[in-house]
C-alpha positions as CSV (number, residue, x, y, z in Angstrom):
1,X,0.0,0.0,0.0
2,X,3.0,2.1,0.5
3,X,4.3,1.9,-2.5
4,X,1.0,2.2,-4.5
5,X,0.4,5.9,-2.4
6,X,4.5,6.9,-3.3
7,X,3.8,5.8,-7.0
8,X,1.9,9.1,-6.8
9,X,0.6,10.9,-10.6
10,X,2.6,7.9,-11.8
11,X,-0.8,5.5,-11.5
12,X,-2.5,6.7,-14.5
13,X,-0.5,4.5,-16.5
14,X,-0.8,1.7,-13.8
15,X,-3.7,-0.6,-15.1
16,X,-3.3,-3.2,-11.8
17,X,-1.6,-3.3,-8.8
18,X,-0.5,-6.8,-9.1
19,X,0.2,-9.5,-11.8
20,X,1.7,-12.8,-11.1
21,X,3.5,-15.4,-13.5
22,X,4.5,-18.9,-12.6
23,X,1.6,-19.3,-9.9
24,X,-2.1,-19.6,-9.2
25,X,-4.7,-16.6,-8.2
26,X,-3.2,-16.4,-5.1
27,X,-1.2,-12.7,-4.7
28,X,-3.5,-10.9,-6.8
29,X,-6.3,-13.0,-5.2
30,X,-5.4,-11.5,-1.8
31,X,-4.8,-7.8,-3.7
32,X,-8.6,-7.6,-4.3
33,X,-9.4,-8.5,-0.9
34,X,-7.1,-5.5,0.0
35,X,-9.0,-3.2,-2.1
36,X,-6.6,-3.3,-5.0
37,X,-7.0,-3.6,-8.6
38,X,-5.4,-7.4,-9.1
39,X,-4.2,-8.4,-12.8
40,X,-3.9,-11.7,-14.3
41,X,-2.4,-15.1,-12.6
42,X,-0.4,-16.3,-15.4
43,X,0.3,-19.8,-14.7
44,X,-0.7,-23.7,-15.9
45,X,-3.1,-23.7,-13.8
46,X,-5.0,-20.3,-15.6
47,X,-6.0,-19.6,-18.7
48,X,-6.2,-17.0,-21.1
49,X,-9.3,-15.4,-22.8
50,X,-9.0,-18.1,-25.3
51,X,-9.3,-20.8,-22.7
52,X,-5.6,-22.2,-23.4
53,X,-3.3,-22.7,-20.4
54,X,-0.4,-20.5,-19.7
55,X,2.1,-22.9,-20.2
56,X,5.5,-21.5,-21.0
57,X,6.8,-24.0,-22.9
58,X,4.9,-22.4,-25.4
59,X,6.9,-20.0,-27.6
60,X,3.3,-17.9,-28.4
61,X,2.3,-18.0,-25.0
62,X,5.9,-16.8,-23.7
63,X,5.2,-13.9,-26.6
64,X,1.8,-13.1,-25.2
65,X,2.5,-13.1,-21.3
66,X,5.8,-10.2,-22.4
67,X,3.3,-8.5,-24.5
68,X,0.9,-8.3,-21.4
69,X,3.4,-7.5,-18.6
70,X,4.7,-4.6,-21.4
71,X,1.5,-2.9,-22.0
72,X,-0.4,-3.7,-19.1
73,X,0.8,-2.1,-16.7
74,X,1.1,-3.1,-13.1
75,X,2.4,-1.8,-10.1
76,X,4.2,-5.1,-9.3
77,X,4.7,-8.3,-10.9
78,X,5.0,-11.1,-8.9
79,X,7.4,-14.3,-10.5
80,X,7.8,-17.8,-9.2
81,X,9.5,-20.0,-11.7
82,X,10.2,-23.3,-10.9
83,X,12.9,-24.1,-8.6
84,X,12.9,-28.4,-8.6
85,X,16.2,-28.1,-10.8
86,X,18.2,-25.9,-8.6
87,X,17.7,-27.1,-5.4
88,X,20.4,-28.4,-3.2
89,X,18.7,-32.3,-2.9
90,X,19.0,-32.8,-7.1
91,X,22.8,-32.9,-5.9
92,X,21.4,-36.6,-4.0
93,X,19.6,-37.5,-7.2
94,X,22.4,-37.3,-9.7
95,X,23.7,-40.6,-9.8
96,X,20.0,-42.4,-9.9
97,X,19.1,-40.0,-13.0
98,X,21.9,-40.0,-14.9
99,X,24.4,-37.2,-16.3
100,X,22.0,-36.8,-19.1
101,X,18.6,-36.6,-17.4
102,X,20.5,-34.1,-15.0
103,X,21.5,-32.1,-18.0
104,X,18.3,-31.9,-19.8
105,X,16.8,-30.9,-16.2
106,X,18.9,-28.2,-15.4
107,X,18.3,-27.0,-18.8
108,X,14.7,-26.7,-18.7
109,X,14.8,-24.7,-15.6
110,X,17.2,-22.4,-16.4
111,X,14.9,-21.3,-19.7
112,X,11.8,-20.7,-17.3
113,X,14.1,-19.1,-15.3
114,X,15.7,-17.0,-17.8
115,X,12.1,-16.4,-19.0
116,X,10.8,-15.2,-16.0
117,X,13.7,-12.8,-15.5
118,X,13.4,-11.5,-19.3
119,X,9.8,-10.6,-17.6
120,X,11.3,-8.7,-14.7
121,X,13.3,-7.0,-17.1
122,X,10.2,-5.5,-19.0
123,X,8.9,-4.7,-15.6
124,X,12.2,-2.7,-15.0
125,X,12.5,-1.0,-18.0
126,X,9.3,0.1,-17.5
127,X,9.9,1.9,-14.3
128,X,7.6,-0.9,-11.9
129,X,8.2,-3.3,-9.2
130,X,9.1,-6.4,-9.6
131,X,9.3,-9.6,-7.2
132,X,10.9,-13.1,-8.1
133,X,11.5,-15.4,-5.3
134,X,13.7,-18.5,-5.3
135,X,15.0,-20.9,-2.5
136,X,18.1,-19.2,-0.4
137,X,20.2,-21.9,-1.2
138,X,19.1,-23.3,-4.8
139,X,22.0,-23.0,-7.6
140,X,20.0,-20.3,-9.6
141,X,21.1,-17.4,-7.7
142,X,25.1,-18.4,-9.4
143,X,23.3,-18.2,-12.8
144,X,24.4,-16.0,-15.4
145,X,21.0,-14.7,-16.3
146,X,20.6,-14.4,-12.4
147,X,24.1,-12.4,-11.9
148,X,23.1,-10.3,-15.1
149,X,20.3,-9.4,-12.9
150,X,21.9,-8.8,-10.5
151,X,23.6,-5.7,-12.0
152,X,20.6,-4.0,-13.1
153,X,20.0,-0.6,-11.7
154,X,18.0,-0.9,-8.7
155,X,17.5,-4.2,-8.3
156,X,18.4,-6.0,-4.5
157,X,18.1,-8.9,-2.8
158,X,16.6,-9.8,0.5
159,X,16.6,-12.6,2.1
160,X,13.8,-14.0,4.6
161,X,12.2,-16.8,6.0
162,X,8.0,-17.7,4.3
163,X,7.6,-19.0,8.1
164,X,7.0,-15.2,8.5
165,X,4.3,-15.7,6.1
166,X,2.5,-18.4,7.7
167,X,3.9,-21.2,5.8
168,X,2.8,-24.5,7.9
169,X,3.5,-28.0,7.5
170,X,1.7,-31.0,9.1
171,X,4.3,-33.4,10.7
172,X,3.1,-36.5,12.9
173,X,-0.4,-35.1,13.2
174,X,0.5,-31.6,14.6
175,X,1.0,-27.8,12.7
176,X,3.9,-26.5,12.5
177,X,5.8,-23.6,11.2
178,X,8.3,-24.2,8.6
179,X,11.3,-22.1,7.8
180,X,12.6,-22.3,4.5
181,X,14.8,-19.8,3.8
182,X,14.4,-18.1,0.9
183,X,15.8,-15.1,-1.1
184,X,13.7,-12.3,-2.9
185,X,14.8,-10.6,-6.2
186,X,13.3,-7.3,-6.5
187,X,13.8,-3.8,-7.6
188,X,11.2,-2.0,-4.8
189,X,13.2,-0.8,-1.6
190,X,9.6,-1.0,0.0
191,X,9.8,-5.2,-0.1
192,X,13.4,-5.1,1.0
193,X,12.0,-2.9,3.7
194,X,9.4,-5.2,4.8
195,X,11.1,-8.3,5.4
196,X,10.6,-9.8,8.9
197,X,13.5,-10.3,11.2
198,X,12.2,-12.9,12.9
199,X,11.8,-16.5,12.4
200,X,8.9,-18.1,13.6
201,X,9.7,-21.6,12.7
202,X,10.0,-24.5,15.1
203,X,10.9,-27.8,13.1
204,X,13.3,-28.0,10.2
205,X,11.8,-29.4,6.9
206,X,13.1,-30.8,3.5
207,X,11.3,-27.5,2.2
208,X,13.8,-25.6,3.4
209,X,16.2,-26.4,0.3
């Protein structure tokens, strides 16, 4: 909400507060229940006005969703590629799969992810917000897309645990919080800002990687 009063004459070009790629109605679903204008939810899971999935292995719909996050402007755009092909346990599955099942995995990843960054880009060079979260310790943050990043004017990262955001986890019957430390790639001092300093977590999980 901060950042939406700062933004200031700036929101007549703003056509939503918040679009997401990579995930389910679920931050511009809480964005209208804040009062906000949401955007799309760009993900398998949604489709577009045609009724086709927004699957990204798609070259048109990878040409559509930059199209949309280019002229439709929104104050923030929320992206949560995949992170199965970074994370620290593939280093456990390496010698079941194979050098060239590992190979082709960490491929694939690294062109959603690169995808999703050429997004944030857009966003940039637009003069918005953008947010990309990833795993603290998966491999992607020692990408070269991810380092080129990196040096973009602006842009920071923050690191947190989603605890602090009331992630939960059933273990033996009973709730619990879990940690998993994750890092946040943005370009908005007001997210960096907002990160908790406090963990609430009391039980480890394999989550956390």
């Amino acid at each position: 909400r901060r950042a939406v009063r700062l933004y200031g004459k700036g929101q007549q070009q703003v056509q939503s507060h918040v679009t997401e790629a990579y995930s389910p109605i679920r931050v511009t679903g809480m964005a209208d229940k804040m009062g906000l204008i949401p955007g799309l939810a760009m993900d398998l899971t949604t489709c577009d006005e045609h009724g086709n999935p927004w699957d990204f292995n798609v070259d048109a719909m990878r040409t559509k969703a930059k199209h949309i996050v280019k002229h439709k402007s929104a104050l923030l755009l929320v992206v949560s590629p995949m992170c199965s092909a970074f994370s620290r346990l593939q280093a456990f599955n390496a010698k079941r799969l194979g050098e060239e099942k590992m190979r082709e995995m960490i491929e694939y990843g690294l062109k959603h992810l690169t995808f999703a960054l050429d997004l944030c880009e857009i966003q940039r060079s637009n003069g918005l917000y953008f947010l990309l979260e990833h795993p603290a310790g998966a491999s992607s943050w020692s990408t070269s897309p991810m380092q080129w990043m990196l040096k973009r004017d602006g842009v920071q990262v923050y690191e947190g645990d989603l605890c602090c955001y009331d992630l939960r986890q059933m273990v033996g019957g009973e709730e619990y919080y879990i940690k998993k430390p994750t890092r946040f790639l943005t370009n908005s001092p007001f997210i960096g800002e907002s990160q908790p300093k406090v963990t609430r977590a009391t039980t480890p999980s394999l989550s956390d990687t």
